[in-house]
C-alpha positions in Angstrom: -17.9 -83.5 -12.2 -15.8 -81.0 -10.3 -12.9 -83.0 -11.6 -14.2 -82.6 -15.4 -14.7 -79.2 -14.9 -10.5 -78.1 -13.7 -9.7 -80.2 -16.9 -11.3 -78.7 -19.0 -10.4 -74.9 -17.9 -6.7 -76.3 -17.6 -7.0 -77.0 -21.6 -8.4 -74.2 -22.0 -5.5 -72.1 -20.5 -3.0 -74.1 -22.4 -4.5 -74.0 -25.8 -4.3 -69.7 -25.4 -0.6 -69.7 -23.9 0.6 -72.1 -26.1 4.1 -71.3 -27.7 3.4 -69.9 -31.1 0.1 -68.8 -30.2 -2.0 -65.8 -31.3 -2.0 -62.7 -28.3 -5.2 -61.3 -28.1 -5.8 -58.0 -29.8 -6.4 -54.9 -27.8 -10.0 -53.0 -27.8 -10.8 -51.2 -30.6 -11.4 -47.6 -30.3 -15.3 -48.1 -30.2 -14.4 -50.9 -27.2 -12.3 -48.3 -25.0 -12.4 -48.2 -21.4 -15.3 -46.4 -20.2 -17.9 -47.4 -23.0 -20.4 -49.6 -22.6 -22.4 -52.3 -24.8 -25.7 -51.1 -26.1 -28.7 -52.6 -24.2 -29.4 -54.6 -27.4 -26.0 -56.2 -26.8 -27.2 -57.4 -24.0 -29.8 -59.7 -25.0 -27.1 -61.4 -28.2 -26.2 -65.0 -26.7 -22.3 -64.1 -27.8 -21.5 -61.5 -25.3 -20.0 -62.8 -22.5 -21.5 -62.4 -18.9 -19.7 -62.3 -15.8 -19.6 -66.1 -14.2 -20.2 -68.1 -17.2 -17.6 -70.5 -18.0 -18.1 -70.5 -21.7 -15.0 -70.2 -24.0 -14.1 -69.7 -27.5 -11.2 -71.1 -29.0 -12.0 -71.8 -32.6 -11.2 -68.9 -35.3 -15.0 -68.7 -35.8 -16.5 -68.3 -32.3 -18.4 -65.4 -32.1 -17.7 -62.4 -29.7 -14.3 -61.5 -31.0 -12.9 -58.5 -31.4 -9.5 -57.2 -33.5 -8.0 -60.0 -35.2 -10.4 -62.3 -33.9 -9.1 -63.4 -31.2 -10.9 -62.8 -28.0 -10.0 -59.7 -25.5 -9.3 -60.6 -22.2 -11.7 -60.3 -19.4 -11.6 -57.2 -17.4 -11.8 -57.7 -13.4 -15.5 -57.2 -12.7 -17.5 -57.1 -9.5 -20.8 -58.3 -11.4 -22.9 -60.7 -10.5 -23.3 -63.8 -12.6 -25.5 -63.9 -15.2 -24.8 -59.7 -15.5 -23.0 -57.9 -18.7 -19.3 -57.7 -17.6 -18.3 -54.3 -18.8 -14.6 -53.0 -18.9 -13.3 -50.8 -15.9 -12.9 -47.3 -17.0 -9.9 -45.2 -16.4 -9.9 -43.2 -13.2 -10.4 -39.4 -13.7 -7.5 -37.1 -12.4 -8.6 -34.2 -9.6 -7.2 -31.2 -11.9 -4.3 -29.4 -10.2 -5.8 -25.8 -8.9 -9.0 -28.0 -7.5 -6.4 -30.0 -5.3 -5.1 -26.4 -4.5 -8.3 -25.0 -3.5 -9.5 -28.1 -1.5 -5.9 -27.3 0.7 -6.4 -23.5 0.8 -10.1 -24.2 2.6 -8.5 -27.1 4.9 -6.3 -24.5 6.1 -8.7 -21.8 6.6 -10.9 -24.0 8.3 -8.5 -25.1 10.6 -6.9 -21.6 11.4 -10.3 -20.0 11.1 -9.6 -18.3 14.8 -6.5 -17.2 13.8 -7.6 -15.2 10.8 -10.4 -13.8 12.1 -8.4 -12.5 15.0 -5.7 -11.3 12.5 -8.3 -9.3 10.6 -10.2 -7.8 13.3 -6.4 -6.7 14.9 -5.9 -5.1 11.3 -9.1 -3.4 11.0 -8.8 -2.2 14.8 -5.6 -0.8 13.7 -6.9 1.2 10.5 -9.8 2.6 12.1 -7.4 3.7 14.9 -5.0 5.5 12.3 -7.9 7.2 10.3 -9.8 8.1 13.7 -12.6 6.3 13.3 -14.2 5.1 17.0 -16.2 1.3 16.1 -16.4 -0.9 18.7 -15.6 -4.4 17.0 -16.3 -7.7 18.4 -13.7 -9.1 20.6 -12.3 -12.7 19.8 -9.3 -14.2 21.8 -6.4 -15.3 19.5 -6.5 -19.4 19.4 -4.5 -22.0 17.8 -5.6 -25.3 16.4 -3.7 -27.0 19.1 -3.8 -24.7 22.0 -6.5 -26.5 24.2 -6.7 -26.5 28.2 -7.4 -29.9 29.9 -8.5 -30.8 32.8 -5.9 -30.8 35.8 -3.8 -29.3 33.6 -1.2 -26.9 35.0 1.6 -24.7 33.8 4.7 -22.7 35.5 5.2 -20.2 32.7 6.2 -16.7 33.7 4.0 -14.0 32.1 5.4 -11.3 33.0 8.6 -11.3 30.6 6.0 -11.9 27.7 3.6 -9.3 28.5 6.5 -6.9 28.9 8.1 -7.7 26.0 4.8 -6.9 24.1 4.7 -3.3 26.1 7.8 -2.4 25.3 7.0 -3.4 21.2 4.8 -0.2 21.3 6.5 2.3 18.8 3.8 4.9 18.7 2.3 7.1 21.5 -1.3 7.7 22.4 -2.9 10.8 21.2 -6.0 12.3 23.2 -7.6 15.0 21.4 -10.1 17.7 22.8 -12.6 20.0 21.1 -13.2 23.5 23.0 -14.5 26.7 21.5 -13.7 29.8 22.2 -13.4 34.3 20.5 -11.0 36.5 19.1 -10.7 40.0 18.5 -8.7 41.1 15.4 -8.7 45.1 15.5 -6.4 47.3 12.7 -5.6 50.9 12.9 -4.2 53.0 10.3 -4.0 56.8 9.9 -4.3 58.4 7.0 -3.3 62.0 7.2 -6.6 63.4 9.4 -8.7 60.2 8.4 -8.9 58.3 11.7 -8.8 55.1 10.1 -9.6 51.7 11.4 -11.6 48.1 11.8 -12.2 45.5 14.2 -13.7 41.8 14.0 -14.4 39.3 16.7 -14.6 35.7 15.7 -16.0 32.5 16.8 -13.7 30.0 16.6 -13.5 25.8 17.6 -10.4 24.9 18.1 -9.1 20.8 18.5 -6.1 20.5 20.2 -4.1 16.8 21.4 -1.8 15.6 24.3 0.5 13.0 24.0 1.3 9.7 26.1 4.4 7.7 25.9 3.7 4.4 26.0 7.0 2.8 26.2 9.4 5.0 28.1 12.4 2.3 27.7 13.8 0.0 29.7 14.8 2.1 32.1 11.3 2.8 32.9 10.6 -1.2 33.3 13.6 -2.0 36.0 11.4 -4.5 38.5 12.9 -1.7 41.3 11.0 0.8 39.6 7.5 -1.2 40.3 6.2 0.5 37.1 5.1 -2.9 35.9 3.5 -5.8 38.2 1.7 -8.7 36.7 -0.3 -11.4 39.4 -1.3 -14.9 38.8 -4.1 -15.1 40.7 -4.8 -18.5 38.6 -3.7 -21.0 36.8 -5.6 -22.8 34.1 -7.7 -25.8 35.6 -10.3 -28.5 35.4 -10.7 -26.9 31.3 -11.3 -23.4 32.8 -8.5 -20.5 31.7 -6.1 -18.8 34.5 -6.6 -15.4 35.9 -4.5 -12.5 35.6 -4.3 -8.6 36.7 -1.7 -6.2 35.3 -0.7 -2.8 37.5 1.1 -0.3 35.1 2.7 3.5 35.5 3.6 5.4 33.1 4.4 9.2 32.8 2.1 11.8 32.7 0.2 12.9 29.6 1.9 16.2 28.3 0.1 18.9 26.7 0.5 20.3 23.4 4.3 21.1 23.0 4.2 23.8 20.0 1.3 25.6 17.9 1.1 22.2 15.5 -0.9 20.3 18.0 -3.6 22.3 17.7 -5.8 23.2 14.9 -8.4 25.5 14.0 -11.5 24.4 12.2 -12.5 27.0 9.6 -16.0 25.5 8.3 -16.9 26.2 12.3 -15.5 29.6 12.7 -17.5 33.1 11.8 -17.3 36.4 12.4 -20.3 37.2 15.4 -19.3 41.2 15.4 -18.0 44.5 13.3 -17.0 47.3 14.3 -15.1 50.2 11.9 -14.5 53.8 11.4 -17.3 56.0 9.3 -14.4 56.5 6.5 -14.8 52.4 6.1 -15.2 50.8 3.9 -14.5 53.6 1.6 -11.5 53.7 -0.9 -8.7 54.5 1.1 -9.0 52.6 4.2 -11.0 49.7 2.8 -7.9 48.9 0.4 -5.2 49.8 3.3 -6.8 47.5 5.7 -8.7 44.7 4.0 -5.0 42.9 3.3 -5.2 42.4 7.3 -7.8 40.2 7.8 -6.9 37.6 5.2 -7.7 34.4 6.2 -3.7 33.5 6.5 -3.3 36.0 9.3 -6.9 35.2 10.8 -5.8 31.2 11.2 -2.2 31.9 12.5 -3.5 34.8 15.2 -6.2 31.9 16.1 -4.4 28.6 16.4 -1.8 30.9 18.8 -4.4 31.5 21.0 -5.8 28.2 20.9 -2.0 26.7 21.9 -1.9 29.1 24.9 -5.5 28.1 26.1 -4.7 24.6 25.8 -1.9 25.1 28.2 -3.3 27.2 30.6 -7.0 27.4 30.6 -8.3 24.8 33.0 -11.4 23.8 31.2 -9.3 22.9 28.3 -6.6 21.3 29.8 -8.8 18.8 31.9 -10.7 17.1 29.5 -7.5 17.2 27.4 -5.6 15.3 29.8 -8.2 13.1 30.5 -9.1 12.0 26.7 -5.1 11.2 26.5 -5.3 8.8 29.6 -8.8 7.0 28.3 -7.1 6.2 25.0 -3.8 5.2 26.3 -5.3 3.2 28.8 -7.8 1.2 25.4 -4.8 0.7 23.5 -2.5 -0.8 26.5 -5.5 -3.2 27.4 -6.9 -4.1 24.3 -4.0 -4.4 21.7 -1.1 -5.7 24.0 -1.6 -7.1 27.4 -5.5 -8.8 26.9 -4.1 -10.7 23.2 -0.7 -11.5 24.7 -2.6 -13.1 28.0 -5.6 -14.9 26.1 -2.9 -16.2 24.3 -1.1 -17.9 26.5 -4.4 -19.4 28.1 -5.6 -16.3 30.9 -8.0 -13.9 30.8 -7.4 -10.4 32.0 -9.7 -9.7 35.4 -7.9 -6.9 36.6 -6.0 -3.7 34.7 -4.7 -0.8 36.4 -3.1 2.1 35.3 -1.4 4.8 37.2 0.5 7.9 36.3 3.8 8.8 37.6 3.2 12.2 39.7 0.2 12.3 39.8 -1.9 13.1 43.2 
């Protein structure tokens, strides 16, 4: 039976590859890939189902499409006795999708990275436009940085922490608010008309201190021993190394000329007046009012503010010490803690010391 069977599926492929013979036609456009038969199809006796072994060779056999000859049997994964039904075409991702789908693998992968990157450039912006938020910390990580266990390293950090130092372009500014008065008296004589007026004001007064944070290399000689950096571990058993950074640098200076300090005008008022009977009358309210315009009230003020900001001990102190507090953030925070957490340490120890100081 077996035997009948081959024979007769052996004349069957010879009688359709015949030389001379009729190819089949191709679908029609009702027949293309990715259309299927009706469910009434279904049920007509001529539409072929997967596993059956009929097959049509005579010009009248029903089931044939084009020219009426038959179309050749798509590969199916049907089960006998099913509808076979063509294989569609495959769909094509569209271009930008495929685009998209590799811009989120990346961010997803570098996730760390950008949000360190952002919250670096916000830190910086709110810096610049004096804004004081404290933002979340998060260490700088790469997709394959990742500390093992018993896993050692001989890397020097000291070169690398320095070098990040010493990329520091910009000093530290520490500013300090302190209030404080002014008298601004004017005398003028006219003829036997003792003639003259007097104002004190209250004033607030903002003035900063500088800090160089990179003196040169000069100042970062190892004889110096302005700059010491201590392993005090190395990373282990999946746990980061420990670090701690000693630092000098020079003394904050005090404001070096009049534009370092500032006067705030929406804060500062007149608290007393004192003139002669004759003002405010016609002569020596006209003569004197031209002195107390508010171009000769700022300039008199901010000079005094410069020479209490350079002498006055209650301003100077708190203005020195607002210099060091910030100098000391941005060293920590923005250059050696990054750099360290970087390279797989954390920072347990930060000193810094100022050169002269008692």
């Amino acid at each position: 039976m077996a035997m009948a069977r081959f024979l007769m599926l052996l004349v069957g492929m010879l009688a359709t590859s015949r030389s001379g013979g009729r190819r089949p036609a191709s679908f029609r456009a009702d027949d293309a890939p990715g259309r299927y038969p009706d469910e009434e199809d279904y049920d007509r006796e001529d539409v072929p189902v997967a596993g059956s072994r009929q097959v049509w060779l005579g010009p009248d056999a029903p089931g044939r499409y084009g020219d009426g000859w038959p179309a050749q049997p798509e590969r199916t994964t049907g089960k006998p006795g099913r509808p076979v039904r063509p294989a569609g075409r495959r769909r094509r991702i569209p271009f930008r999708v495929k685009w998209v789908a590799i811009i989120v693998l990346i961010g997803l992968i570098f996730r760390k990275v950008i949000a360190w990157a952002v919250l670096v450039a916000l830190s910086a912006v709110l810096h610049i436009v004096g804004v004081n938020v404290h933002l979340p910390h998060i260490k700088l990580s790469w997709p394959w940085q990742s500390i093992s266990a018993g896993t050692t390293t001989d890397l020097d950090l000291g070169p690398w922490v320095l070098q990040k130092i010493e990329g520091i372009s910009r000093p530290a500014l520490g500013t300090a608010n302190f209030n404080f008065t002014f008298t601004h008296k004017v005398s003028k004589g006219i003829g036997i008309w003792p003639c003259w007026y007097s104002s004190t004001f209250a004033t607030v007064g903002h003035a900063s201190a500088t800090v160089d944070l990179n003196p040169g290399p000069g100042w970062w000689t190892p004889g110096s021993g302005h700059y010491r950096l201590q392993v005090l571990s190395r990373p282990a058993t999946g746990a980061p190394g420990r670090v701690s950074v000693m630092m000098v640098l020079p003394q904050p200076q005090l404001p070096q000329s009049v534009h370092d300090v500032t006067i705030d005008n929406t804060l500062s008022h007149p608290i007393d007046t004192q003139h002669s009977w004759t003002y405010p009358g016609f002569g020596c309210g006209e003569l004197l009012r031209p002195q107390f315009s508010v171009s000769v009230l700022y300039a008199q003020a901010q000079s005094l503010a410069f020479n209490q900001a350079r002498t006055n001990p209650s301003i100077t102190r708190p203005l020195i010490s607002a210099a060091e507090s910030e100098a000391s953030q941005i060293v920590r925070n923005n250059f050696i803690q990054p750099t360290v957490n970087a390279l797989g340490y954390t920072l347990t120890d930060f000193t810094l010391r100022w050169a002269g100081a008692s």
